[in-house]
C-alpha positions in Angstrom: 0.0 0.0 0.0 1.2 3.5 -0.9 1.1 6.6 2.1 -2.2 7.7 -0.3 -3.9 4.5 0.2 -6.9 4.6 2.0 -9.5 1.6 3.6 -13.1 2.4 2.3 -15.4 3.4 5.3 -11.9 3.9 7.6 -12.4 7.6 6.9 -11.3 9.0 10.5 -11.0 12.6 11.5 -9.1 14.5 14.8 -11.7 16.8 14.8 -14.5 17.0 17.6 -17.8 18.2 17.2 -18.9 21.6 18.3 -21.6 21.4 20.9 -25.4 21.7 19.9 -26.8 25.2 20.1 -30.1 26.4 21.1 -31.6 23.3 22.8 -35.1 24.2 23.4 -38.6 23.1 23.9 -41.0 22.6 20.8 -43.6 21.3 22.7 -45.1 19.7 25.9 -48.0 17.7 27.2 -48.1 15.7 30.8 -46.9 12.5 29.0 -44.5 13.8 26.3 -41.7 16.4 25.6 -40.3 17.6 21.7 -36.9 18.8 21.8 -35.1 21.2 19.0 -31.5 22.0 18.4 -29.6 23.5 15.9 -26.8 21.8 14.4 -23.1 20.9 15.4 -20.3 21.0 13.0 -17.2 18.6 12.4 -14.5 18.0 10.1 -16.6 15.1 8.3 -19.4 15.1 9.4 -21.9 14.8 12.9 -23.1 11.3 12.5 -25.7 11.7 15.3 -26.8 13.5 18.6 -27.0 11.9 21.9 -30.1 13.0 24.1 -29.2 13.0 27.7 -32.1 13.8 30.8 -31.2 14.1 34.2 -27.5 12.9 33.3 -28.2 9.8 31.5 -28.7 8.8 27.6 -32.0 8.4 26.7 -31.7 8.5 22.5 -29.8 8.6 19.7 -30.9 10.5 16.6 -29.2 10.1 13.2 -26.9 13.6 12.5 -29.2 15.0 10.0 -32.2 14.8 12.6 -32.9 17.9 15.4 -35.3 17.1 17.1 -36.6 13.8 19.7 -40.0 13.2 21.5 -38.9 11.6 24.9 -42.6 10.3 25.5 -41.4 8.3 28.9 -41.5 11.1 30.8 -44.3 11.8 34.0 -46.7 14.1 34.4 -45.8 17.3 37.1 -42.2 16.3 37.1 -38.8 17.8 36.7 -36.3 17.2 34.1 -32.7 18.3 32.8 -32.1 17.5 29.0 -28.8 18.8 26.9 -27.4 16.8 23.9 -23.9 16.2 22.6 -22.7 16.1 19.1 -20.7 12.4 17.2 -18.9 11.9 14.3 -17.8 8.5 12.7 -15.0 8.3 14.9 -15.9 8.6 17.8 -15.4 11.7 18.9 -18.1 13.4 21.1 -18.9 17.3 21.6 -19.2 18.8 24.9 -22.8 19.4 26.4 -25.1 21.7 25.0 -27.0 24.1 27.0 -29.2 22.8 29.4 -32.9 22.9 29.0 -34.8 22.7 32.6 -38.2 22.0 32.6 -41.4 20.7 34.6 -43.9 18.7 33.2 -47.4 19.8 33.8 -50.4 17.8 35.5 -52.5 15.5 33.3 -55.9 16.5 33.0 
């Protein structure tokens, strides 16, 4: 193999993601949340976001998606969501900005 030589689909950047901005609420009912973001940038490319409430994963959406429903969440309760940026190698953004929020009664 010559130094040019490349492995297809061993494509492999240093880079790491920036962090998603702008995480925010697009909706909410008693039993359900939508959550918005705007995009992340890499070197290659963000393969997919990582949805994280009250520290721990709770989704994964491909990179070209920005938004999740997290519909396992209960009524008149609190939560803490942010979401982090991957690429194809592995490498993971920082948080983004938290989004705190309470869930409202059911009627």
């Amino acid at each position: 193999l010559s130094p040019f030589s490349q492995e297809v689909g061993n494509i492999t950047g240093p880079t790491t993601p920036t962090a998603p901005t702008f995480l925010r609420l697009g909706a909410m009912a008693c039993r359900e949340v939508r959550l918005r973001w705007n995009l992340s940038f890499d070197d290659l490319a963000v393969t997919e976001y990582r949805l994280r409430r009250n520290g721990s994963q709770i989704g994964i959406t491909a990179g070209t998606v920005r938004s999740y429903d997290d519909a396992s969440v209960s009524p008149s309760t609190a939560y803490t969501y942010v979401v982090r940026a991957a690429d194809a190698s592995a490498n993971e953004s920082t948080d983004s900005n938290s989004l705190v929020l309470t869930t409202p009664a059911c009627p």
